[in-house]
N, C-alpha and C positions, 0 to 999 in steps of 0.2 A: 606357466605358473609363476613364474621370475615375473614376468608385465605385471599378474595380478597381486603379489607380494609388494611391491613398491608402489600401484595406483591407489594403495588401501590406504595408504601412508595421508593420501588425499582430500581437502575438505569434501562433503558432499557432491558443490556444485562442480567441483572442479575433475573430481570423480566420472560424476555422471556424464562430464564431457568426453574422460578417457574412453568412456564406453561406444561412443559413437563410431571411431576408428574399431571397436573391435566387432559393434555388432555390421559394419559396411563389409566385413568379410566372414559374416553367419555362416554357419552351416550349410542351412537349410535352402543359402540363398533368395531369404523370405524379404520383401520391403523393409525398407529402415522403417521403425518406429519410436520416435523420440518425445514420448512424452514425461521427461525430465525435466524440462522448462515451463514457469507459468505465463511466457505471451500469450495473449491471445490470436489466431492467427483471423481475426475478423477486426477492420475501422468502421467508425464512423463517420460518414460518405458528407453529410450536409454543412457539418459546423467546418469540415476540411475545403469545400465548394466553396461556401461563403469566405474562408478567410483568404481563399486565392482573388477570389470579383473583391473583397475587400482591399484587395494589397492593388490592382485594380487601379480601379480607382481611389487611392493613395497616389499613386504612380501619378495617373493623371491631374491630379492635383497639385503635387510638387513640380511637374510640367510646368503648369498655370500660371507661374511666381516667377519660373526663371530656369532657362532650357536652353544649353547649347548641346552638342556633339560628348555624348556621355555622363552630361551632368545635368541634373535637376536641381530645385530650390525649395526652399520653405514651405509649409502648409498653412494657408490661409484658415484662420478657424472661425471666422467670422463668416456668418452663413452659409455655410458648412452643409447644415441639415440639408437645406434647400437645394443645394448642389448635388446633394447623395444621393435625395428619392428621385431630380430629372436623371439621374445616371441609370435608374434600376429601369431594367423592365419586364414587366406585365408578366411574361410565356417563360421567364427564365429561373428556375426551380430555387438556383441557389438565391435570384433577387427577391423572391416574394419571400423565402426564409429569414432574410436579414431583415425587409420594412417590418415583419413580423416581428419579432426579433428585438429592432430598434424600437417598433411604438410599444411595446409591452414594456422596455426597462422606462420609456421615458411616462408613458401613465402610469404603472405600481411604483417604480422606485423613486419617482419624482425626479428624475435626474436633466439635468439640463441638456435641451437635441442637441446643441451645438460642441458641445463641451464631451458628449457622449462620442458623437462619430469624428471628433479630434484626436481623442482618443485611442479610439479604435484604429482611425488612419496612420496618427504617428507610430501607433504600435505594430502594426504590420509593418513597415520601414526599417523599425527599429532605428530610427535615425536621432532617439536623444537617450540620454541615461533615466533608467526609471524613476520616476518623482510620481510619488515618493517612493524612497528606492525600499519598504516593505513590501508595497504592492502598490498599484495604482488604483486611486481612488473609484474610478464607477465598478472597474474591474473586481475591488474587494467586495462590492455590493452583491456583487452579480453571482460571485464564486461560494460567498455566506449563504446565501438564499439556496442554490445548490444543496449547500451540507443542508440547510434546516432542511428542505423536502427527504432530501433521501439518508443521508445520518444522522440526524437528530430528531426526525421522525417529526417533525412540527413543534417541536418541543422550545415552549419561551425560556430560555435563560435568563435568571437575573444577571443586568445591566449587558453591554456589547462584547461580542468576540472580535478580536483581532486578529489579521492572520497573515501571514507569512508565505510569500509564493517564492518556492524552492524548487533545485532540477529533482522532481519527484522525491518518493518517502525515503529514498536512499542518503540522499543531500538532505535531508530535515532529520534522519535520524542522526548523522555525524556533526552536523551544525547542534544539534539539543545534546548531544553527551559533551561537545568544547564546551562549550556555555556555562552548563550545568557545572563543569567541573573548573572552570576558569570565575565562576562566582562563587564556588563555595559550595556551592549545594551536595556536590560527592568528590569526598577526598579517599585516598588512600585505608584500604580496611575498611571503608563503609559495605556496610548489606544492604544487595536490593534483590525483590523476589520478581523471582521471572516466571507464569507461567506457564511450563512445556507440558509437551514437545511446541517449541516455538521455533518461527524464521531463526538460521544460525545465528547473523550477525547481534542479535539483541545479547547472545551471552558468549560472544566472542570476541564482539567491540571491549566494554568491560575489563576483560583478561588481558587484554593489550598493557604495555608495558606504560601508558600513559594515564592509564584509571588503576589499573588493580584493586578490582571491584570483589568482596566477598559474594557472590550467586546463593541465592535462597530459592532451588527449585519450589513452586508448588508441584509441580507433577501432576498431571492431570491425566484421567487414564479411560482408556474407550470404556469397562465395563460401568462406567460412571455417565457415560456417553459426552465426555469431553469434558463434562460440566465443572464448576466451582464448586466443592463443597464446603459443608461447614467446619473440616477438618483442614481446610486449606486453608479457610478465613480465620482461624484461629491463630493458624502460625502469623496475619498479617498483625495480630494485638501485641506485636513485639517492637518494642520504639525504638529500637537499633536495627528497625527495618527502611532504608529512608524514601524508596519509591519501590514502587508496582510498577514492570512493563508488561502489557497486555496486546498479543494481534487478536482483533476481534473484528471479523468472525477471524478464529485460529487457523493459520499456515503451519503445518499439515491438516489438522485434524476440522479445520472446515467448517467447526461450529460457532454461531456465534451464541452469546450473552440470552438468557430468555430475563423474561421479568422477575420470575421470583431471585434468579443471580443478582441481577441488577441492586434490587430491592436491599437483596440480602450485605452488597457491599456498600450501598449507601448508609444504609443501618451502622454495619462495621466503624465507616467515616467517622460519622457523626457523631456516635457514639464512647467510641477507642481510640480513633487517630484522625483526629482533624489535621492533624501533622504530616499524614500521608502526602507525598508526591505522585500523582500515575501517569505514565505517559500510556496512550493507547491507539494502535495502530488501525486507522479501519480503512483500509486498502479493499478490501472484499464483500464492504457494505452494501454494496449496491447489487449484490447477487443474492440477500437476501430477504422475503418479504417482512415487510413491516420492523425491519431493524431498528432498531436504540443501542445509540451510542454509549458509553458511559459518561463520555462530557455532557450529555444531555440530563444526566440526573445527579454528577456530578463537579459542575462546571468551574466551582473553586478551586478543584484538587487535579486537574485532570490538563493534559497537553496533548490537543488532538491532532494525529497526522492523516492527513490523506491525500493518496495518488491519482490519478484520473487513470493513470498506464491500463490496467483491466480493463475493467468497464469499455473506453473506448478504442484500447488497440495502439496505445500512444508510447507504448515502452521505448521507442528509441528517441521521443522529442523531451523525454524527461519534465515529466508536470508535477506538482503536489504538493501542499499550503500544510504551514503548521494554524493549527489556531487554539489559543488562550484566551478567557474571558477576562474584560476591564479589571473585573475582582478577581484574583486569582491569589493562592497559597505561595509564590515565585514571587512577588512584589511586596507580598507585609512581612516575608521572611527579611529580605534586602533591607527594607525600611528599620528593621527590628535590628540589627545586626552592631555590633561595635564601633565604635566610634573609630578604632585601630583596624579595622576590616572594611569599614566603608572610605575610608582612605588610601588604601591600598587599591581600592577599584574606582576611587574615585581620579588618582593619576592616570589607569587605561583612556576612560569614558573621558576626560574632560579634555580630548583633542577633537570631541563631536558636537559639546553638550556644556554650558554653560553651568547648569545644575545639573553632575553625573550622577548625584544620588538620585535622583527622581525616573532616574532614567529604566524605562519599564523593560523587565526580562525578556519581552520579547523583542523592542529594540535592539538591545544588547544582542540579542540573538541576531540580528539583524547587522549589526555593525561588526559581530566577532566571525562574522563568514566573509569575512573581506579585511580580516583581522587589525578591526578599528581603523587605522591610519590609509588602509584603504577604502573606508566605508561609504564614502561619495561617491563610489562606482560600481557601488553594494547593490540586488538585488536582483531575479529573474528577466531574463532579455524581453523586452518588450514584445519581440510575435510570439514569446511562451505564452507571454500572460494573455494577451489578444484570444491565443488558440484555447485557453484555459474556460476564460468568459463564454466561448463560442460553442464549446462543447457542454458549459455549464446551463448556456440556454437553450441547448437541445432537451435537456428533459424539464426544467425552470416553464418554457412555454409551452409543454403538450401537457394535458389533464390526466392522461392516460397514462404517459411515460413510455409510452408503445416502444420508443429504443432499446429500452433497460429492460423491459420484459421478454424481448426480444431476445436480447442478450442472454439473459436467464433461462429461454427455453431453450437454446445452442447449449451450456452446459449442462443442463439435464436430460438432456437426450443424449449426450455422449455418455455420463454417469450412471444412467439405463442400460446402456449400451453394453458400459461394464461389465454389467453385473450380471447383463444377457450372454457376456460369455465365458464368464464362469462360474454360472449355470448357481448363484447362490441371491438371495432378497441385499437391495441396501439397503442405507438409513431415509426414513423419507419424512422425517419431522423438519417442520418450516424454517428453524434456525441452522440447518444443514446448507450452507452455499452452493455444495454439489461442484464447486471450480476445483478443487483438489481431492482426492480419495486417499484413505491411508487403508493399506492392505498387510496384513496381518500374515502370514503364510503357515508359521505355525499352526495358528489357529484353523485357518481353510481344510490344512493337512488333518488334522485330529477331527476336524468334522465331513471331512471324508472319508477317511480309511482308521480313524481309534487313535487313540494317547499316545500307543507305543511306537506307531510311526509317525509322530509325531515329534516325541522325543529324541530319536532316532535323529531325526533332519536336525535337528539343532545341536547335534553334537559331530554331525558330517559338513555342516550348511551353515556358515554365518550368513548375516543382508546381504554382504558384502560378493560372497560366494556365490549365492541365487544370482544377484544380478551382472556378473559376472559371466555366466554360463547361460542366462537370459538372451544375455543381449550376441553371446560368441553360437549360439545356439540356433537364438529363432530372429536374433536383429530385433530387439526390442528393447528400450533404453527409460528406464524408471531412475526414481531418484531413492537411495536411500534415505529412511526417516528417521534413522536410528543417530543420524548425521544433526537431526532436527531436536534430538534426545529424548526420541520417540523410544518404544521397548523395541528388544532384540525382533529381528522376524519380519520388521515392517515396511513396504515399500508406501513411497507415493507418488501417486498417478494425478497428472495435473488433466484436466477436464477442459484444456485453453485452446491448444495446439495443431491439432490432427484435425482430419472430417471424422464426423460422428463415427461412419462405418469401422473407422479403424479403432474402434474400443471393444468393439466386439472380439475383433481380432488380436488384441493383447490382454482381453480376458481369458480365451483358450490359448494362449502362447502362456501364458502364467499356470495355468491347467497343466497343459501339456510338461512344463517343467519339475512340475511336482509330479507327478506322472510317471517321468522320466526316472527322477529319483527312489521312486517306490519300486519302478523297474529294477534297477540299479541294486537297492537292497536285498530286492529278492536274489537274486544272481549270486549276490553275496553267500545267500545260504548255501 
């Protein structure tokens, strides 16, 4: 009980690690099961193929130029193309991936052959500083096109987004709160409303002795089924609210945004707070159909991040692009700002930038992650952004998307799986991603055995406690979500991790512990 008194003390994630050592010596001596983590435990085999034949021939190319014993030389870019397609052949999966591949960016994007697979060569080497060091040019094309298919839903935004390739949404979320608060945008005492239960980090960065951010929960709550309401949009018509962070679809709770949401915070915008700033996380977009971003309907207002890590199984190569549009609320605030405050920033900026006022937030964003005076060696390593592209034309050139849907039926079939065994219905509406489950125990408990054993558990039983005795019990290792600032009682089960079969078997391990307990009680009497 001493171990459990002090692991409590613990973030979530950090928590749910302690559990692993204690569910490896279960009771029951049943298999670990650890789905407290959201990796996925499945890659994406083709865009990884292509960027090794890519690196390849690279390889062989810098040969070409100038080769003794350990060292190679420059890459010829001049007829380049020509050199690429005699290299590929015919019968070899990942070559006919890539001509594929390469003639689709160079017919739709219009992009130059030679200048494309330069590109792409020096980037596999990694052999120069990226130029430009936001993102590389064909690269940014290729990773845009990406978000329009599958988070912006097709959606035209007026004028261009610009984007920002960072080591995944972890590195773009702490690069966007320096910025934000190193220009101005949130000082000290400012309010900003965070949607929970959300990801920790968004309202614990914040609380850090470096923002000391006021938190304006909205709280969002399952009987509502995760949604936005109009009592939540209300609290946002307060102009000492100064941004909205949103994960959409939601970590824990898994839903994302439907239309009438959307609709309904557009309205709000435009309406109440053209003023708003929102940042919104859509890391889990591509696990839902027909998803809409909010940058896609609100692209002024809005700083979109997202990671590839899911979707394609990339969580240790660290991927994922901020993107802001040309027009955006970030740049006509700066423009706007005093003459005594654009001075003050114009001393940082002007060791990059001739004219540091003009200098666009995202830049800046750009320059303050290598903190200005390192900013000429600012930007994502070159084989990220390569493997970025490559995975971005994995679903760019299928009609189908057969990856991502693919994708999508691995966690729904472990989410079934579930719920297959703990013998109760899930949620099966379209905005449900199905990659994480928030599980409720209280609530299971009352709808199995009445209120009063019910009540009962939660005056024997914190999160903390269940999973505690879960995991020392049957070796099964969840996350609390109460950690997420989810309500008392609720565990979440990530849908990424395990084979299917094994969600069945930590639905009756969940069973079985409430079970135990109702045992437990009765004995009492």
């Amino acid at each position: 009980m001493d171990d459990l008194k002090n692991i409590k003390k613990l973030s979530a994630f950090e928590f749910s690690s302690m559990l692993l050592d204690v569910a490896a010596k279960n009771k029951e001596n049943k298999e670990v099961l650890n789905a407290g983590r959201g990796n996925p435990n499945w890659i994406n085999t083709s865009a990884r193929r292509a960027f090794f034949r890519l690196s390849k021939f690279a390889m062989k190319e810098s040969e070409s130029t100038f080769m003794k014993p350990q060292i190679a030389g420059y890459i010829n870019s001049e007829n380049i193309y020509s050199r690429f397609l005699e290299f590929l052949k015919e019968d070899k999966e990942e070559d006919i991936f890539l001509k594929k591949v390469v003639n689709y960016c160079i017919k739709n994007f219009n992009m130059d052959k030679d200048e494309l697979i330069s590109e792409f060569t020096n980037g596999c080497l990694g052999n120069n500083y990226p130029v430009p060091s936001r993102i590389l040019k064909n690269t940014e094309k290729i990773c845009f096109e990406f978000l329009r298919k599958n988070i912006l839903f097709n959606e035209d935004t007026v004028g261009n987004t610009k984007l920002f390739a960072t080591e995944g949404a972890s590195a773009a979320m702490c690069y966007i709160f320096k910025t934000l608060k190193i220009n101005g945008f949130l000082k000290k005492g400012d309010k900003i409303a965070i949607n929970t239960p959300i990801f920790s980090p968004y309202f614990q960065i914040p609380h850090l002795h470096d923002y000391e951010i006021v938190e304006v929960d909205l709280d969002s709550k399952e009987e509502n089924n995760w949604e936005l309401t109009n009592d939540q949009l209300e609290i946002l018509k307060d102009s000492s609210i100064k941004m909205l962070f949103m994960v959409n679809p939601s970590n824990p709770g898994a839903r994302a945004l439907k239309d009438n949401e959307l609709n309904a915070l557009k309205s709000l915008v435009e309406n109440f707070r053209k003023d708003l700033i929102i940042l919104s996380d859509d890391v889990y977009a591509t696990f839902v159909d027909n998803f809409k971003s909010i940058y896609g309907v609100l692209p002024y207002n809005t700083i979109l991040v997202y990671s590839y890590s899911k979707i394609f199984g990339t969580t240790g190569v660290r991927l994922g692009v901020v993107g802001i549009n040309e027009h955006n609320i970030l740049d006509d605030i700066l423009k706007n700002y005093t003459s005594n405050k654009k001075s003050i920033l114009k001393k940082r900026y002007s060791l990059i930038s001739l004219n540091p006022d003009s200098l666009s937030f995202i830049d800046r964003l750009s320059a303050d992650s290598r903190d200005v005076a390192l900013s000429h060696t600012s930007g994502l390593s070159t084989p990220q952004q390569i493997l970025m592209a490559l995975f971005s034309l994995v679903s760019i050139c299928d009609k189908k998307n057969s990856y991502i849907e693919e994708c999508k039926k691995i966690v729904r079939k472990r989410y079934n799986n579930l719920y297959k065994g703990l013998g109760i219905k899930g949620y099966d509406g379209e905005e449900n991603s199905k990659y994480y489950t928030i599980l409720d125990i209280y609530k299971i408990s009352e709808a199995l055995y009445g209120k009063d054993f019910s009540e009962k558990l939660k005056q024997k039983a914190d999160t903390t406690d269940f999973l505690y005795y879960l995991a020392s019990q049957k070796g099964t290792v969840l996350i609390d979500a109460v950690g997420f600032k989810a309500s008392p009682g609720t565990l979440r089960v990530s849908q990424a991790n395990l084979p299917s079969e094994s969600y069945i078997e930590i639905g009756k391990n969940i069973l079985d512990m409430i079970n135990s307990y109702k045992e437990e009680f009765e004995n009492e009497k």
